[in-house]
Backbone of each chain as ProteinMPNN parsed JSONL, in Angstrom:
{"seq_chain_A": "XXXXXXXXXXXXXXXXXXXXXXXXXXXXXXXXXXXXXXXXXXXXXXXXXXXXXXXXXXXXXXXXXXXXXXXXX", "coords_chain_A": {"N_chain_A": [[211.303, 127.947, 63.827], [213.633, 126.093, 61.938], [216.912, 127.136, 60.66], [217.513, 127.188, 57.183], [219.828, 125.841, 56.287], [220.307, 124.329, 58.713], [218.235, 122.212, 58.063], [218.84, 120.881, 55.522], [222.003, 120.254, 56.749], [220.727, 118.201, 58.765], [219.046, 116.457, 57.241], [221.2, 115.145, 55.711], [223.238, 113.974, 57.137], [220.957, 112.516, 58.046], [221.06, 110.357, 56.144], [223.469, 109.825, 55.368], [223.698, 108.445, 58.038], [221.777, 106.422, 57.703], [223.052, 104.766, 55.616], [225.402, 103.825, 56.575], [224.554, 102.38, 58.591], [223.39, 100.363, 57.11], [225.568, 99.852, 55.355], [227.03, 98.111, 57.487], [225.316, 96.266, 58.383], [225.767, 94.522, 55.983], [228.119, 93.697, 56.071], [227.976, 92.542, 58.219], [225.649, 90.0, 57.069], [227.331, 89.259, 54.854], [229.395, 87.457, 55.86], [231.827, 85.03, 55.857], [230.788, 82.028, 56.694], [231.105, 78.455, 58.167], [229.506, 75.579, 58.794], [228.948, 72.921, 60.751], [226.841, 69.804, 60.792], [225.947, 67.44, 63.56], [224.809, 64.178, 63.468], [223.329, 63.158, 66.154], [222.119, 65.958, 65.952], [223.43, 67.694, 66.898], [225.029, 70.868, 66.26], [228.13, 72.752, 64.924], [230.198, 75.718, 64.893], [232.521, 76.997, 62.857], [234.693, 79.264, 62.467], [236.155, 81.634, 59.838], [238.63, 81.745, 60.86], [239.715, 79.817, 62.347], [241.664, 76.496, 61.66], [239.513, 73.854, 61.198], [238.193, 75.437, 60.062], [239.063, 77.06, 58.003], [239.808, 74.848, 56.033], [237.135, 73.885, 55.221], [236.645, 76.0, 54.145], [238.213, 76.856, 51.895], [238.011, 74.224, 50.764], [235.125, 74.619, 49.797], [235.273, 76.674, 48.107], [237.102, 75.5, 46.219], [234.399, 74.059, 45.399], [232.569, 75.423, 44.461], [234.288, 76.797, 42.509], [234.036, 74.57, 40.759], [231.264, 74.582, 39.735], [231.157, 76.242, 38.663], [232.305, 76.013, 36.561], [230.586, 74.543, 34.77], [229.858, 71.858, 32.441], [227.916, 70.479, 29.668], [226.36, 67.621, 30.221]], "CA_chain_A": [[211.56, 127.277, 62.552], [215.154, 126.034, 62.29], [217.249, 127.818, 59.491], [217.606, 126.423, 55.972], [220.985, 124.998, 56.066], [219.836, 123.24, 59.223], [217.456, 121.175, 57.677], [219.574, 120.167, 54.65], [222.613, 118.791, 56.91], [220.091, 117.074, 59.346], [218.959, 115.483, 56.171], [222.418, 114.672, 54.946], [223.596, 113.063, 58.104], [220.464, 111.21, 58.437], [221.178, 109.496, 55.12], [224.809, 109.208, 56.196], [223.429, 107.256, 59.011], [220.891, 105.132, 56.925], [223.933, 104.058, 54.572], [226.614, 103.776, 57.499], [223.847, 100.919, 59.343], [223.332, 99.114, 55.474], [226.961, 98.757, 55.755], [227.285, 97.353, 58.708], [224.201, 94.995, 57.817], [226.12, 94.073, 54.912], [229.577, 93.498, 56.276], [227.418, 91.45, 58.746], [225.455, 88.587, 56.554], [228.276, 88.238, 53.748], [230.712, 87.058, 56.826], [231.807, 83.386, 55.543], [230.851, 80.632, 57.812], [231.234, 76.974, 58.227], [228.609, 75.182, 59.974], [228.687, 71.061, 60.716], [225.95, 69.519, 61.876], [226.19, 65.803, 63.583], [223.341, 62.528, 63.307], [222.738, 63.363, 67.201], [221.486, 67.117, 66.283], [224.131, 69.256, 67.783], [225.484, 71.357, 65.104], [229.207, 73.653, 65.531], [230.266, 76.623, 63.621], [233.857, 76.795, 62.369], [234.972, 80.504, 62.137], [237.154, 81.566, 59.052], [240.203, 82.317, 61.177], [240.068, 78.6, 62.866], [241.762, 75.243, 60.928], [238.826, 72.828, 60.268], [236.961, 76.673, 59.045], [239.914, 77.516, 56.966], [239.727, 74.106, 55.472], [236.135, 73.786, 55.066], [236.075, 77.227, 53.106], [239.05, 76.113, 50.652], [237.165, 73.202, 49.983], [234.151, 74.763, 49.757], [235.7, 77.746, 47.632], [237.019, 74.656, 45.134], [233.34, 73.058, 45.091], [232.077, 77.084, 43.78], [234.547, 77.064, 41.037], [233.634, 73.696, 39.853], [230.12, 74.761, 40.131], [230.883, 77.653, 37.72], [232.758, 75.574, 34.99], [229.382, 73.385, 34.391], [229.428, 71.424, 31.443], [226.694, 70.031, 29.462], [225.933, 66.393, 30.598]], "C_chain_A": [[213.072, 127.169, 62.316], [215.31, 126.613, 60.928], [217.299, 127.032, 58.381], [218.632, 125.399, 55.934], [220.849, 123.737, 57.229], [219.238, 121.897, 59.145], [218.431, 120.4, 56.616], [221.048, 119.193, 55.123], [221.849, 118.06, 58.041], [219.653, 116.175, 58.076], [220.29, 114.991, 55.905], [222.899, 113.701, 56.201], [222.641, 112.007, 58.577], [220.357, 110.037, 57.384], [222.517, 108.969, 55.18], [224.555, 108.081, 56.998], [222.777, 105.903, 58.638], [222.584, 104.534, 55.905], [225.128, 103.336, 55.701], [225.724, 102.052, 58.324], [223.44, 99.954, 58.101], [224.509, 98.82, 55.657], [227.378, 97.585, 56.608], [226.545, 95.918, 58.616], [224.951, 93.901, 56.816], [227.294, 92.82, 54.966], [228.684, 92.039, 56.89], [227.208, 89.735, 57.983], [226.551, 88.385, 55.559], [228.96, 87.826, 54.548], [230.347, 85.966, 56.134], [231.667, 82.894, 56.795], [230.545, 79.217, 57.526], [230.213, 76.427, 59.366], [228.579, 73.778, 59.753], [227.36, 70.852, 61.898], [225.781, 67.939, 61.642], [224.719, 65.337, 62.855], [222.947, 63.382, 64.468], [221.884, 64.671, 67.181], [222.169, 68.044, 66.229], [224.85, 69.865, 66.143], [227.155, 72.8, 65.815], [229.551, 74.15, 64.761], [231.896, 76.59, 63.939], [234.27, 78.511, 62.098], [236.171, 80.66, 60.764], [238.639, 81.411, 59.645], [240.683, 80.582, 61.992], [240.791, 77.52, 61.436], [241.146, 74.269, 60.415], [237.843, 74.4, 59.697], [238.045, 76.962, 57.759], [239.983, 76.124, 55.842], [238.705, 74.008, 54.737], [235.734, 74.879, 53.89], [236.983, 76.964, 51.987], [238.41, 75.429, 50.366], [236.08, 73.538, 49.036], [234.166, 75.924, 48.533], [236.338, 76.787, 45.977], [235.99, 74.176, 44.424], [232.467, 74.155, 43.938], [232.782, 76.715, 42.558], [234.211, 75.434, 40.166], [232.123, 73.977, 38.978], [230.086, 75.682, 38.564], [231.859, 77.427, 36.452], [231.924, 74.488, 34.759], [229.9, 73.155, 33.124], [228.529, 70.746, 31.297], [226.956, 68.221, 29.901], [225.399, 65.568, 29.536]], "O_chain_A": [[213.747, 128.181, 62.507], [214.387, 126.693, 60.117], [217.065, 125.864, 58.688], [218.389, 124.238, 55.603], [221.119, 122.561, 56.985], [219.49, 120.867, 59.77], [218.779, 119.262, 56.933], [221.407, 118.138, 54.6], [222.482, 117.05, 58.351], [220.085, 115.022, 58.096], [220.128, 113.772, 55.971], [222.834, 112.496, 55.957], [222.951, 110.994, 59.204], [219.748, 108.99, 57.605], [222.72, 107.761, 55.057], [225.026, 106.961, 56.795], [223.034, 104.761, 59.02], [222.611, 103.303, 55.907], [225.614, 102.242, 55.412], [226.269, 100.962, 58.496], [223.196, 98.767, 58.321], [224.795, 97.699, 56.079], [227.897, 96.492, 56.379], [227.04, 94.797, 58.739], [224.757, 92.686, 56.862], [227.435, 91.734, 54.405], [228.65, 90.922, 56.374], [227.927, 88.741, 58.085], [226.775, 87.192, 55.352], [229.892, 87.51, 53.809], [229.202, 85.69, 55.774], [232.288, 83.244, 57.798], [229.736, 78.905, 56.652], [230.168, 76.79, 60.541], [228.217, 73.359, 58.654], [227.028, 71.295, 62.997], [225.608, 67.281, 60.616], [223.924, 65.875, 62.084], [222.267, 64.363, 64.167], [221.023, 64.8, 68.051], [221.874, 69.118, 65.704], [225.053, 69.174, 65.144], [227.117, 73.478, 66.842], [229.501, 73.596, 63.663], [232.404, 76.243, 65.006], [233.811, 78.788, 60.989], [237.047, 79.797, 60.708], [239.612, 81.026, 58.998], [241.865, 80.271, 62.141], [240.434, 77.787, 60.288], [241.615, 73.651, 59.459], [236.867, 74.266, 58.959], [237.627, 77.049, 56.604], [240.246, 76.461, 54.687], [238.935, 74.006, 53.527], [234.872, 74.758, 53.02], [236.369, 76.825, 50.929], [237.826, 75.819, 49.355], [235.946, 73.08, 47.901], [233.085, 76.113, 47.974], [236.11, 77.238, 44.854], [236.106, 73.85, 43.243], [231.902, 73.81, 42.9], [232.129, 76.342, 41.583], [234.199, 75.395, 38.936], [231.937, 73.636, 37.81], [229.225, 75.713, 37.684], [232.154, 78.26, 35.595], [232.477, 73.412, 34.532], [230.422, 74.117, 32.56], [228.008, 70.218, 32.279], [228.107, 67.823, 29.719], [224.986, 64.435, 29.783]]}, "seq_chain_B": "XXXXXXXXXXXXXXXXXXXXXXXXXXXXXXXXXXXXXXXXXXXXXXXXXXXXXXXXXXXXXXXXXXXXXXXXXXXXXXXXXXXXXXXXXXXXXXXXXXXXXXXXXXXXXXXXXXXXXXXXXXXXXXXXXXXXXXXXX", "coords_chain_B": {"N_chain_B": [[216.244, 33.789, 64.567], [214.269, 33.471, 62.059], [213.953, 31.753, 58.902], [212.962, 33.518, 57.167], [212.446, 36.241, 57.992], [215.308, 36.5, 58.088], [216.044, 36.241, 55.24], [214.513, 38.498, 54.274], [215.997, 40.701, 56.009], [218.636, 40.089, 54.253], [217.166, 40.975, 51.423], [217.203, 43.504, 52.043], [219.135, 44.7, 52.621], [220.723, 44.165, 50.23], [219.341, 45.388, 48.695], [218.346, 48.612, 46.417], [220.926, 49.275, 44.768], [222.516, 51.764, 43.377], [222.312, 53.222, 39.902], [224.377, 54.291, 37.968], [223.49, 56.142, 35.847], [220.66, 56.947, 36.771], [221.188, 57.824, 39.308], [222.513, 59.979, 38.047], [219.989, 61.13, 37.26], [218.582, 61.444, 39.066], [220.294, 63.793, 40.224], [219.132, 65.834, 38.383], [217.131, 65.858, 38.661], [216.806, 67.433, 40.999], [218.093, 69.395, 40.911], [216.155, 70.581, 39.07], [214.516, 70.696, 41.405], [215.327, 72.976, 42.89], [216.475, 75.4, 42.156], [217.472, 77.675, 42.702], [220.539, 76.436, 42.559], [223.518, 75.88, 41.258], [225.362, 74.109, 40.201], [225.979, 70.437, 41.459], [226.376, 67.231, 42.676], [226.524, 63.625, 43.168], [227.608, 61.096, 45.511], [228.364, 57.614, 46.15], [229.967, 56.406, 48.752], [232.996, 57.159, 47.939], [232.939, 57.388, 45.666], [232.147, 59.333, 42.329], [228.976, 59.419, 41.415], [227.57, 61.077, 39.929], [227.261, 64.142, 38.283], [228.051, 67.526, 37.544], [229.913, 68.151, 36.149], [233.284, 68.362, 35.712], [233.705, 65.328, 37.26], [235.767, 63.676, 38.468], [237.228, 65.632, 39.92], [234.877, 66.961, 41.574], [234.815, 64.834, 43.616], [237.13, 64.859, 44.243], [236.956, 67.488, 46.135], [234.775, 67.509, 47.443], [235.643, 65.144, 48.987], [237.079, 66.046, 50.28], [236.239, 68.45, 51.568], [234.253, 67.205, 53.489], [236.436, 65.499, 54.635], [237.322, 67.375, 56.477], [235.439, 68.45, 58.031], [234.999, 65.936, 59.318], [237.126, 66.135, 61.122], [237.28, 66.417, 63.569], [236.648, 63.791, 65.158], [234.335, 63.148, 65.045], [231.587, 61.816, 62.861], [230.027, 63.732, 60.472], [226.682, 65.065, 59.579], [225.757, 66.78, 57.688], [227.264, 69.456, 56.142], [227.367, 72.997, 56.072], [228.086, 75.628, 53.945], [229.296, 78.964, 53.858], [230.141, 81.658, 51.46], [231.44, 84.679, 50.226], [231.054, 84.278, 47.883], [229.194, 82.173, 46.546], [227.016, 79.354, 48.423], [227.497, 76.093, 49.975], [226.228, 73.144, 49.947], [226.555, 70.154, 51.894], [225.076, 67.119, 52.281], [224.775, 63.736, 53.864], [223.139, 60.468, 53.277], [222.507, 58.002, 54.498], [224.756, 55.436, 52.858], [225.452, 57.122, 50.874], [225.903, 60.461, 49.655], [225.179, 63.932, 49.469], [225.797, 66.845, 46.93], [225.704, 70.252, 46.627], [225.786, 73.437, 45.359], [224.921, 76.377, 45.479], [223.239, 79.602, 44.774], [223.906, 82.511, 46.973], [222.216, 83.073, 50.24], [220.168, 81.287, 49.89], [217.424, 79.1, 50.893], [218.487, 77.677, 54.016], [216.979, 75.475, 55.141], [215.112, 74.471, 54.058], [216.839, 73.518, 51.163], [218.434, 71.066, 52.355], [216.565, 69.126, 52.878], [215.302, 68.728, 50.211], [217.762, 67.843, 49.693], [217.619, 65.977, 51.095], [215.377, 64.002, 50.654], [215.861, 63.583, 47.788], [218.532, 62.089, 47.802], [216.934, 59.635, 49.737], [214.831, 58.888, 47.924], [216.143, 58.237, 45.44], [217.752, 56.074, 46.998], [215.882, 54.521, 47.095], [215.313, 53.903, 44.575], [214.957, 55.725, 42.583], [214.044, 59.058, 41.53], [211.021, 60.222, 42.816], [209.145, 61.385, 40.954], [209.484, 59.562, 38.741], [208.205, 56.967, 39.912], [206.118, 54.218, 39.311], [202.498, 54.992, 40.293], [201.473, 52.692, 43.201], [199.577, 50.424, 41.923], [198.877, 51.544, 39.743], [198.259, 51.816, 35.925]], "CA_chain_B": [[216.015, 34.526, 63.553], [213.257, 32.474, 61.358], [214.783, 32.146, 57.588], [211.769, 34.572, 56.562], [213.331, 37.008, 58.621], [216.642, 36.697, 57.33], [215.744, 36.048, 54.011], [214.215, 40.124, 54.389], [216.975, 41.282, 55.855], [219.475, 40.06, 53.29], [216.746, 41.661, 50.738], [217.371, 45.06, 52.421], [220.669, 45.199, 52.654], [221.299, 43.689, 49.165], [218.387, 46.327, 47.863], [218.849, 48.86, 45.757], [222.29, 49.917, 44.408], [222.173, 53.119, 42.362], [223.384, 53.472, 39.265], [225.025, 56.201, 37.579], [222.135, 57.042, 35.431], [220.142, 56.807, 37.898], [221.8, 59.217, 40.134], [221.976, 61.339, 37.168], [218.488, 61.496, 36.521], [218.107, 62.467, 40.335], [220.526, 65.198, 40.233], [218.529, 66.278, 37.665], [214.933, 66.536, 39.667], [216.955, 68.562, 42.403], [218.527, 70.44, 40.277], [214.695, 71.111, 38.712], [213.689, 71.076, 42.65], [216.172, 73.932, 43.418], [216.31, 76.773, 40.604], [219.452, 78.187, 42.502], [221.59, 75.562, 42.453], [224.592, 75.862, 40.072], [225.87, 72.642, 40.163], [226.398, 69.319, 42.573], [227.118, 65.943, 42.621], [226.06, 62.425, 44.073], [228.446, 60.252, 45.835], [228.517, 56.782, 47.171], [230.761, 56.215, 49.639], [233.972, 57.981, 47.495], [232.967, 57.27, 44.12], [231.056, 59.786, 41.948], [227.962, 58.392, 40.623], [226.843, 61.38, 39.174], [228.358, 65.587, 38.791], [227.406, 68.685, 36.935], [230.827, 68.835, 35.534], [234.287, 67.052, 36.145], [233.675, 64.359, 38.124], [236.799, 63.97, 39.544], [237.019, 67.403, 40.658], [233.81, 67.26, 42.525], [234.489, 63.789, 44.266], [238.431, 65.077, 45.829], [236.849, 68.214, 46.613], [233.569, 66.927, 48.402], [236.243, 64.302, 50.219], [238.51, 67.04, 51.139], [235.7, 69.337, 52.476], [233.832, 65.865, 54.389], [237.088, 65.415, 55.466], [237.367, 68.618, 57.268], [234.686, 68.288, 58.972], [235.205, 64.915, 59.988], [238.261, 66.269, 62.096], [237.368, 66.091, 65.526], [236.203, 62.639, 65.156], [232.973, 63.066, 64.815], [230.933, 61.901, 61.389], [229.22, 65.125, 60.244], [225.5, 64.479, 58.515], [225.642, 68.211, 57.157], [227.72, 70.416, 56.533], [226.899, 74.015, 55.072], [229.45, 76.529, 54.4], [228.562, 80.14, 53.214], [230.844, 82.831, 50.683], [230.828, 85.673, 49.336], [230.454, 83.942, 46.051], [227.892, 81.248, 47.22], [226.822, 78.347, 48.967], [228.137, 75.06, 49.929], [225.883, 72.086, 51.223], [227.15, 68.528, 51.611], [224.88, 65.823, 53.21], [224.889, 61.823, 53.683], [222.146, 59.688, 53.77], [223.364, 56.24, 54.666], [226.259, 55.094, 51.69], [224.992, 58.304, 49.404], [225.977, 61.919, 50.208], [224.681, 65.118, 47.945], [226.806, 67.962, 47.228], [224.882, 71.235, 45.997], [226.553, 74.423, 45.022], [223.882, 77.401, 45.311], [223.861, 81.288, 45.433], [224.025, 83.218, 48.503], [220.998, 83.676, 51.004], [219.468, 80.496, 49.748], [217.15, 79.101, 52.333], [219.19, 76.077, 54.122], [216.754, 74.17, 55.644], [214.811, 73.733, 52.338], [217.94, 73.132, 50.547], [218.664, 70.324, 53.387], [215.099, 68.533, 52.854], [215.164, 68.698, 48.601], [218.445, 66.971, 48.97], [217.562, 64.578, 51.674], [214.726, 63.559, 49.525], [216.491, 63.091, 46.825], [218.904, 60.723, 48.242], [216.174, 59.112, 49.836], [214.082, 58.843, 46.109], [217.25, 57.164, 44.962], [218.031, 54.803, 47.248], [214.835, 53.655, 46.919], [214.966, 53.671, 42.567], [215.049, 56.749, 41.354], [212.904, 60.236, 41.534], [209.356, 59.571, 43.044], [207.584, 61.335, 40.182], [209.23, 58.215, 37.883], [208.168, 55.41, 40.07], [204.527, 54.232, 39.009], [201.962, 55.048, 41.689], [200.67, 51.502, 43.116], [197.53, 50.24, 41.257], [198.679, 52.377, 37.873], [198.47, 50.832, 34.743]], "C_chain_B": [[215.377, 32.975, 62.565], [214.21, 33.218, 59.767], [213.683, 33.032, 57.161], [212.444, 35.93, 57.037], [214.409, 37.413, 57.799], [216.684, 36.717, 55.686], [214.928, 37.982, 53.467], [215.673, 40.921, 54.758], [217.921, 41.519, 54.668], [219.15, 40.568, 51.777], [217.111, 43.139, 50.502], [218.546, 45.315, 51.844], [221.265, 44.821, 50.737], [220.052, 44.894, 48.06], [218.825, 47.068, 46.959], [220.038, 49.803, 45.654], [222.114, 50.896, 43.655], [222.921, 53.484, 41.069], [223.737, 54.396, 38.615], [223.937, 57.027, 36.807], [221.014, 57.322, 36.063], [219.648, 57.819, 38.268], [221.937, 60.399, 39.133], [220.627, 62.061, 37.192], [217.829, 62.372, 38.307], [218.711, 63.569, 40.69], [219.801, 66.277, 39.53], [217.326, 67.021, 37.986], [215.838, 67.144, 40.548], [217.632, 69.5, 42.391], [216.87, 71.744, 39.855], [214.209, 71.835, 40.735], [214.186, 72.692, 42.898], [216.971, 74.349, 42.609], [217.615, 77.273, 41.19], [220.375, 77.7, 43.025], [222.521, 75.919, 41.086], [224.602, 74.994, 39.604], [225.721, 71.781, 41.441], [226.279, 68.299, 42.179], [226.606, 64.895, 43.777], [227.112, 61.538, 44.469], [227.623, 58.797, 46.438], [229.731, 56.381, 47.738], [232.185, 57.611, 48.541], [234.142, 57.763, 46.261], [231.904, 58.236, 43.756], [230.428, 59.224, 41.383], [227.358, 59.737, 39.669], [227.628, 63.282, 39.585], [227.431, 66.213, 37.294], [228.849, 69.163, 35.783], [232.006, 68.04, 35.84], [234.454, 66.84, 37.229], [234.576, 64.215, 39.067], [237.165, 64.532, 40.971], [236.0, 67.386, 41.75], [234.103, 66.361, 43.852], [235.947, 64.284, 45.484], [237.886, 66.454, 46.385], [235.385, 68.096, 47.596], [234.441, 65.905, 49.781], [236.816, 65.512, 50.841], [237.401, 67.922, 52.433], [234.94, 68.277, 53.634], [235.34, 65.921, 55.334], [237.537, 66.062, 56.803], [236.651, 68.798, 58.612], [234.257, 66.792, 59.979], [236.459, 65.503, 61.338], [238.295, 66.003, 63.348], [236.677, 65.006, 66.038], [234.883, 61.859, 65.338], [232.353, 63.194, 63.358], [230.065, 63.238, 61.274], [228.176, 64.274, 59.383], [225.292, 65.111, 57.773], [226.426, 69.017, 56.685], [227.55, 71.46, 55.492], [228.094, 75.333, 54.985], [229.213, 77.748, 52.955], [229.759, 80.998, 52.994], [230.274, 83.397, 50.486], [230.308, 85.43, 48.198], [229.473, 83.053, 45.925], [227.898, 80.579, 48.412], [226.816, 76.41, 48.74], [227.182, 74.126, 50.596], [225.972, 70.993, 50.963], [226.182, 67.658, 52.94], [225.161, 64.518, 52.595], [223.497, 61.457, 54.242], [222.648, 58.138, 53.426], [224.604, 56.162, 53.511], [226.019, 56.855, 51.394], [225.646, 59.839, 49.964], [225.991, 63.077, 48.344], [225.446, 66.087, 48.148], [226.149, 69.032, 46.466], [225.642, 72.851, 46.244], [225.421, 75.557, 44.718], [224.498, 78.719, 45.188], [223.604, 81.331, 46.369], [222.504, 83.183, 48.868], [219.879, 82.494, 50.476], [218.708, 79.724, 51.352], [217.697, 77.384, 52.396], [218.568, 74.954, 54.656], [215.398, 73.599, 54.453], [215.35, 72.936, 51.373], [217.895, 71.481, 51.152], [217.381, 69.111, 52.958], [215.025, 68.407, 51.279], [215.822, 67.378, 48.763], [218.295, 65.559, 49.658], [216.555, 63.662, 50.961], [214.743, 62.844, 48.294], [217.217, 62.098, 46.869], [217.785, 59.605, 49.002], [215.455, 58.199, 48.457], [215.41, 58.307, 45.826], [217.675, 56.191, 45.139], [217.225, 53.805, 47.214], [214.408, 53.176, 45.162], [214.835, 54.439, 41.907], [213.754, 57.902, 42.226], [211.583, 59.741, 41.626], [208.627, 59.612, 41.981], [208.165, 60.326, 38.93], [208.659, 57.193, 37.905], [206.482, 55.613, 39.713], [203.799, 53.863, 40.255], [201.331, 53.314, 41.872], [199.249, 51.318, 42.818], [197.787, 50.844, 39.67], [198.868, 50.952, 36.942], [197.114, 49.695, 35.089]], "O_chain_B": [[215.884, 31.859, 62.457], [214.754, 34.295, 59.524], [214.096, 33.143, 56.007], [212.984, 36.619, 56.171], [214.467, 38.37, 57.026], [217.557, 37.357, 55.1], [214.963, 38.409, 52.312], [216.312, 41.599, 53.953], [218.102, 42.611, 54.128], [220.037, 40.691, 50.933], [217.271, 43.789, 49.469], [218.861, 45.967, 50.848], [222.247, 45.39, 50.261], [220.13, 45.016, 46.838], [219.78, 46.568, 46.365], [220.156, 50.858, 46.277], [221.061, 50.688, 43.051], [224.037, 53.999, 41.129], [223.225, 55.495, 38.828], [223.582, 58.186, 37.023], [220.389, 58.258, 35.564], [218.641, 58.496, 38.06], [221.551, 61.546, 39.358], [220.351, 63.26, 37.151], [217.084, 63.316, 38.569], [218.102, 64.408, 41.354], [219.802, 67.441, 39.931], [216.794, 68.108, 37.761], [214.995, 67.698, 41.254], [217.89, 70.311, 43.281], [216.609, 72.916, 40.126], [213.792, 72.929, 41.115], [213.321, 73.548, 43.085], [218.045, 73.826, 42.312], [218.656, 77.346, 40.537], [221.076, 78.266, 43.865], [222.014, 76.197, 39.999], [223.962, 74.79, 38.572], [225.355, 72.352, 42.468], [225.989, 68.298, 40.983], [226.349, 65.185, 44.945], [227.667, 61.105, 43.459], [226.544, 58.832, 47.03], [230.578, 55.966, 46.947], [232.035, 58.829, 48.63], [235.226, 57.874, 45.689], [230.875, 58.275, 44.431], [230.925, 58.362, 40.658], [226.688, 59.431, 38.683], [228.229, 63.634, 40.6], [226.651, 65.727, 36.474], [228.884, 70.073, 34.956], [231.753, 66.917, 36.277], [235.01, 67.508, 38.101], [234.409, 64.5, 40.252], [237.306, 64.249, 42.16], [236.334, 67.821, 42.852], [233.811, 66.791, 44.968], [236.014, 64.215, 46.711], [238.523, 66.685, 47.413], [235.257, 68.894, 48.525], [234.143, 65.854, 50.974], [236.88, 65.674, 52.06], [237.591, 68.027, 53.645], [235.11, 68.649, 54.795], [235.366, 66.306, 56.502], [237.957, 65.535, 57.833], [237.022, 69.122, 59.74], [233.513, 66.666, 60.952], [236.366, 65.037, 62.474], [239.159, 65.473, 64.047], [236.134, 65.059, 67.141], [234.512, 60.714, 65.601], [232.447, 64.222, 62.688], [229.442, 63.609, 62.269], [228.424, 63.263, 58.726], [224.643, 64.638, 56.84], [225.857, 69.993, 57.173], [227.549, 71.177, 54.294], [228.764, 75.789, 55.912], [229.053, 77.587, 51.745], [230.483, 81.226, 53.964], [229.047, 83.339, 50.411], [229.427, 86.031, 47.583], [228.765, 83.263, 44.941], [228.568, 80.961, 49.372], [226.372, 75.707, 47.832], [227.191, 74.18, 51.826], [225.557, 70.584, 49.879], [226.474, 67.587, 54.134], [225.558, 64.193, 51.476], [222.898, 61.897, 55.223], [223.0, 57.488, 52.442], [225.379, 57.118, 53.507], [226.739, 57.648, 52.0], [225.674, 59.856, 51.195], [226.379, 63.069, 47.176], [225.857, 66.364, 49.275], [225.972, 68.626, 45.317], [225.966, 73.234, 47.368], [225.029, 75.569, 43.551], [225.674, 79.038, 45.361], [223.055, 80.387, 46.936], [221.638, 83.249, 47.996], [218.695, 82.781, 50.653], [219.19, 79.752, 52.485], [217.575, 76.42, 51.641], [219.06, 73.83, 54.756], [214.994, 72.456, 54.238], [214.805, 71.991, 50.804], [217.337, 70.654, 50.431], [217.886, 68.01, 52.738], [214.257, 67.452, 51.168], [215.365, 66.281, 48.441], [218.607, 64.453, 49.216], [216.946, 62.529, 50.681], [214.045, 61.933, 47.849], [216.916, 61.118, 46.187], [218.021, 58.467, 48.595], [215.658, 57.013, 48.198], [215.426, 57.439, 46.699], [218.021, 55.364, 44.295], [217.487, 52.603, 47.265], [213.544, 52.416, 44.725], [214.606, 54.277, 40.708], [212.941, 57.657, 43.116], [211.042, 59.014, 40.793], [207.795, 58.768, 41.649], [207.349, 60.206, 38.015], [208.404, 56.453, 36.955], [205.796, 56.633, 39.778], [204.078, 52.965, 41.05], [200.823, 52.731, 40.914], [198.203, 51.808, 43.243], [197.073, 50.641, 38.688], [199.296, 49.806, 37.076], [196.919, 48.725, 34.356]]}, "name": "protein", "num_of_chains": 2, "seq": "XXXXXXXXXXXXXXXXXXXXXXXXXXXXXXXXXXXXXXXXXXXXXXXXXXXXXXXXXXXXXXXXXXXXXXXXXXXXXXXXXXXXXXXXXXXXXXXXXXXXXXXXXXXXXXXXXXXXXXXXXXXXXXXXXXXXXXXXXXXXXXXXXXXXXXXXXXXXXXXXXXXXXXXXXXXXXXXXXXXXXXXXXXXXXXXXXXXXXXXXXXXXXXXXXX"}
């Protein structure tokens, strides 16, 4: 039977670990990305750190704040 | 080409134009279609026909981001572009292109299909569930 304190930091590190792989998850899907996709199909992703991605997300980062000063119509 | 013919064609092409209320009234159903949408905006060609908010605003910042993705000299039909703070999706359907401003984790090929729809339903006269089914009345 392992000792007391044993059990409490195997618990603690395995909740360490559960929070440490949510991070990671996290960091993961919020990454910004740019994605074009032609007429023919093919579609190409634009990374933030490239020139038509760094564009695309300014733009796209202008189109948000319009988005979020709605007025009534 | 028989003038019957041509006399169709020049129907088509001279068909319908959209007009701003219009295009309002269809931002409207795809706004209704798609609950998390913020805002967006209808273009033809580089005029707004229709916006959630100043017009302007929407039409140099829809060119600017089109433009972007025009760069490598290829017309884009799509383009989707994901923040931390939301989501960006800009298509064209022939003249028309939709611009829709969502939250995050929205699903994009739903999104994609509302709005093609929508421009579709417009260029043809407006939101389907206005037009009267054939035979009504």
């Amino acid at each position: 039977m392992p000792k007391p304190h044993r059990v409490v930091l195997d618990r603690v590190s395995g909740y360490a670990d559960e929070a440490a792989a949510f991070m990671r998850r996290r960091r993961h899907v919020r990454r910004p990305f740019a994605r074009v996709y032609r007429a023919n199909g093919s579609s190409v992703d634009h990374g933030a750190e490239s020139e038509t991605g760094t564009a695309l997300l300014a733009a796209a980062g202008r189109l948000l704040e319009l988005a979020a000063t709605k007025v009534e119509r | 080409m028989s003038q019957e013919t041509r006399a169709s064609d020049t129907a088509g092409i001279l068909a319908h134009v959209p007009d701003r209320q219009l295009a309002a009234h269809s931002l409207d159903h795809l706004m209704e279609l798609s609950p998390e949408m913020r805002g967006g905006a209808i273009l033809e060609a580089d005029a707004v026909l229709a916006a959630t908010g100043d017009e302007p605003g929407w039409g140099d910042s829809a060119a600017a981001l089109l433009a972007a993705a025009d760069a490598d000299g290829e017309s884009a039909e799509q383009v989707h572009v994901a923040t931390e703070a939301g989501e960006v999706f800009v298509l064209r359907e022939g003249s028309l292109t939709a611009v829709a401003v969502t939250e995050r984790f929205v699903l994009a090929s739903l999104m994609a299909f509302d709005m093609r729809a929508t421009l579709r339903d417009l260029a043809a006269g407006g939101p389907a569930t206005d037009r009267a089914a054939p035979g009504a009345n």
